[in-house]
N, C-alpha and C positions, 0 to 999 in steps of 0.2 A: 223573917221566919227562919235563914239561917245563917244566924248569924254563930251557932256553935263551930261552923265549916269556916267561919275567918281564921285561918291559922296556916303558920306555912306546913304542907303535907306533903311529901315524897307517891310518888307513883302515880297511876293513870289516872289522868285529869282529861282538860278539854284546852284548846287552845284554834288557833287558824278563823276566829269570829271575824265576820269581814259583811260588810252590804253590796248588795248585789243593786246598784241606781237604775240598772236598767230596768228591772223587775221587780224592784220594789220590796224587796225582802231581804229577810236578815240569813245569815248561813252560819252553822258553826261544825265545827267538824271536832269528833272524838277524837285522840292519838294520847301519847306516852310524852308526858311533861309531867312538872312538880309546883305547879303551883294554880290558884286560879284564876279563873277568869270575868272579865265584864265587859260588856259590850252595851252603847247606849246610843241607838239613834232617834227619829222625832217622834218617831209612835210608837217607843216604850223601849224596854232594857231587858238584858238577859244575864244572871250571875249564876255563874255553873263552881260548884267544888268537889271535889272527891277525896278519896283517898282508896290505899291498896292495902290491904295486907294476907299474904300467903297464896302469891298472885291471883288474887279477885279482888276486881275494884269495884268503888260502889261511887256514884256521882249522881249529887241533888242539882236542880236545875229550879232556879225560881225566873217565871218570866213575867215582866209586867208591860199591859199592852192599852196604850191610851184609845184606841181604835182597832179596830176585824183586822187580823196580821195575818199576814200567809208566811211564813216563816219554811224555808229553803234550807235542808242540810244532806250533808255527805257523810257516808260511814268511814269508818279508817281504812289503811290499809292491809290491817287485815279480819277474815270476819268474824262479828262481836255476835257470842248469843247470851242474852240477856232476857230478867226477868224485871218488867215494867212495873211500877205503884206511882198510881198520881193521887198525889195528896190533898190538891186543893184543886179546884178547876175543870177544863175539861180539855181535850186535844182531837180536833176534826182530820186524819191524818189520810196520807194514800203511800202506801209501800211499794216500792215496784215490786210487780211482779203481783201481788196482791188486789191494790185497788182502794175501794176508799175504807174507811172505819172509824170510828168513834170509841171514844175511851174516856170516861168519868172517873171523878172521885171516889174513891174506897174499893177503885178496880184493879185489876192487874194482868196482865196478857204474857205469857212467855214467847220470843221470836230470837228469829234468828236473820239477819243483816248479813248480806254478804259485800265485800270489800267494795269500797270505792264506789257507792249506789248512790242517787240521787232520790232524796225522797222530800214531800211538800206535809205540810200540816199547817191547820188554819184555827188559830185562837180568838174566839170573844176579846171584847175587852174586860179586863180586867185582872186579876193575878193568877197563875197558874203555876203550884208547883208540883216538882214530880221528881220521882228516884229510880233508880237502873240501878239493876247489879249485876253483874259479872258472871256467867257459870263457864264452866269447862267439863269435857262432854262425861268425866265419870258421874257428876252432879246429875246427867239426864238419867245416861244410864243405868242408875239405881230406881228410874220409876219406869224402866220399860213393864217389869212382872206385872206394876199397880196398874199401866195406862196402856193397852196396846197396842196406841197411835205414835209415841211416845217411843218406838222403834222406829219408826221409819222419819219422825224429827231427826233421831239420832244419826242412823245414817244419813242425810241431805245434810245434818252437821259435817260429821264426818271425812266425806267428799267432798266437800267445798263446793256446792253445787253454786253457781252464781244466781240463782232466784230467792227470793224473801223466802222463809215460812213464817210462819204466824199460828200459835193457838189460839181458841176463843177467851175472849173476857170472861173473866170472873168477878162478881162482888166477895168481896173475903170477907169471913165471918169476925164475929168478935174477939177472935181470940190471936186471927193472922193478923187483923189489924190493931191491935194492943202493941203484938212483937214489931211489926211494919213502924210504927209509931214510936217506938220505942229504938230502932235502928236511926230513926229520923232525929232524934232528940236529943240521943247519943254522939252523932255525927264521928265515929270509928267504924273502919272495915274488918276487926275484929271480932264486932258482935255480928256481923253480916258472916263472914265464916262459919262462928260456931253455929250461926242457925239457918244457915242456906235450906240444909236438908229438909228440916220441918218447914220451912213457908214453901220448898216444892211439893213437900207432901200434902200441906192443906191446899196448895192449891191445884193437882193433880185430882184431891179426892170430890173437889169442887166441879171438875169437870166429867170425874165419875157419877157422882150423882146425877148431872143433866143427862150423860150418856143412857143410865138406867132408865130415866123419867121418858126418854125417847125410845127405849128398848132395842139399842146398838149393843151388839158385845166385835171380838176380833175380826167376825169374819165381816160383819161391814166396813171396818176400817180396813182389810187387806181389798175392799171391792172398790172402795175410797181412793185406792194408793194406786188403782189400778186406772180407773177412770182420770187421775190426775195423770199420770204419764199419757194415756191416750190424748190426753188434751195437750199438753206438749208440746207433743211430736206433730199431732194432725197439722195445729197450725193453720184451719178451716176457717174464714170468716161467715162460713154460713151456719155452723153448729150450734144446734140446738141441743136443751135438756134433752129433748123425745130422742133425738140420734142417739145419745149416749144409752139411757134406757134399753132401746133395741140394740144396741150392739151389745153390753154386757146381760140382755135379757134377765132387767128387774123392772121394777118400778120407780115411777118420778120420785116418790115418797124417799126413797131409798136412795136415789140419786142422792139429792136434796139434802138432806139432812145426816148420812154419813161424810157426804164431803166438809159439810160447815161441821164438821165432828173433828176430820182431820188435819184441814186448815186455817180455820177460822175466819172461814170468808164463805157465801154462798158460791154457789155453781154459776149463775148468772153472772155476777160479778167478778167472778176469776174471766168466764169467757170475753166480757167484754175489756177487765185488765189486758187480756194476753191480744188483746185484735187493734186497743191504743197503742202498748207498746212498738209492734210489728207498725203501726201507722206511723210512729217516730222513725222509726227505722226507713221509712217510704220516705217520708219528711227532707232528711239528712239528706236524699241522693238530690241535689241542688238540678241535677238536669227534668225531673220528674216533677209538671205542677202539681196545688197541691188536690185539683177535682180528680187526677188522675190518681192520686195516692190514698186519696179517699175511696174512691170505688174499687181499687184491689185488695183493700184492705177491711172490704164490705159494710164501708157506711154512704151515707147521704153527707153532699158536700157542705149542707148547712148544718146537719147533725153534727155533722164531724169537727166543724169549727168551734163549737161553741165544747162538746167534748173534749177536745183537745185540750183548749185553754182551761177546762174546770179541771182538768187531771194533770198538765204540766204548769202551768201557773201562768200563760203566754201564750200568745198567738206562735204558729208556725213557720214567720218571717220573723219574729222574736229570737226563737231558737236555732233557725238558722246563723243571724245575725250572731248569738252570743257563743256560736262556739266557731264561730270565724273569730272572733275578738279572742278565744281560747286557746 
């Protein structure tokens, strides 16, 4: 499928493809190299290409997978915000800091990656491709006026904040996926330039439209922004939707459904991201079992096992063990 991408091309590509034996997955990490890359081990293959031009790169990724792959990668060192299209397939994925998600064909997601993050996604069998493109934060800031969540993406860019964002999926119409198709076909980061701006705007206006169907305008996404940093900070493992509600004095409804506006993740699912991650964090401190780092971290020690391993990809003597080997 792309085979237009064999060629040798200057600028950001992918490189550092390496298996992980202990864990059974494959890892590739994005960075600044000039050519591309392939990785093939026994339950299937990964060929990434890219190219740059007018620094934004754009890198296709075809993976093929003989058997259910849990595929293991790192961001660069430094952080990439990108706008996702998967072409073919589908990607069962979990971002730190975010949680899980799912992404199909003919969709596309805008996020932001912050440096050096470990994140898991889990493929079907059988082929799956997909394409990133590059923005830099003037590219956002031209849809702050159209999106008003779309500020506060910009700044978490901006600051470097070390947590994911993520907006919601979108299916793109017939007309972003013409040009998406046609960027794919072309395989140059020249036509990805000149038409950056239009595939954010169609897919900006795609998220406007759901915003209206839901009857959010600004002031839920400033209620949004606001509920996210109380979550943050609190750092509660017993917080519920209802505590949020009563302390900002709205409705679940409002909770709910301004947050998955802002971040592209529900409220449930950010809360129990933020209560795994703090459980790794318990994990790490080798002096502390791990019943005891379960219940500070306000799970059940069986809950918490089988948690653990579907959101890191490993038991938590796995992970001990591999960043002692680290």
């Amino acid at each position: 499928m792309l085979q237009p991408f064999i060629k040798s091309l200057p600028g950001h590509l992918v490189r550092s493809l390496r298996r992980l034996p202990a864990t059974r997955t494959a890892a590739w990490n994005p960075a600044l190299v000039s050519h591309s890359e392939y990785l093939e081990w026994d339950a299937g293959s990964l060929y990434v290409q890219g190219a740059e031009y007018n620094n934004q790169a754009v890198l296709f990724y075809e993976l093929k997978t003989i058997t259910v792959q849990q595929v293991y990668f790192k961001t660069p060192v430094e952080p990439l915000v990108a706008l996702w299209f998967v072409v073919s397939g589908k990607s069962a994925f979990t971002l730190e800091g975010l949680g899980a998600g799912e992404i199909e064909a003919d969709q596309c997601v805008l996020s932001y990656l912050p440096p050096k993050m470990e994140h898991f996604a889990r493929y079907e069998q059988g082929d799956h491709a997909f394409m990133c493109i590059s923005l830099q934060p003037f590219h956002i800031e031209q849809l702050c006026a159209q999106l008003p969540q779309m500020h506060y993406f910009l700044e978490h860019v901006r600051n470097g904040i070390s947590q994911t964002w993520q907006q919601p999926f979108v299916a793109v119409d017939a007309d972003m996926r013409e040009l998406l198709y046609e960027i794919v076909k072309a395989g140059s980061a020249s036509i990805v330039s000149d038409n950056t701006q239009v595939l954010l705007h169609n897919y900006s206006a795609a998220i406007c439209k759901s915003m209206q169907h839901l009857s959010l305008d600004s002031k839920h996404m400033a209620l949004a922004m606001e509920i996210k940093l109380f979550i943050d900070k609190a750092q509660r493992p017993d917080l519920s939707i209802d505590d949020i509600a009563r302390r900002f004095n709205t409705s679940d409804y409002s909770v709910k459904h301004s947050f998955k506006l802002l971040t592209g993740q529900t409220i449930g699912a950010y809360i129990k991201e933020q209560k795994l991650l703090f459980l790794r964090e318990l994990v790490m401190d080798k002096d502390k079992c791990f019943k005891a780092c379960a219940a500070e971290a306000g799970f059940h020690v069986d809950r918490a096992s089988k948690e653990f391993k579907d959101r890191f990809g490993m038991t938590q003597k796995e992970m001990r063990m591999r960043s002692e080997r680290w």
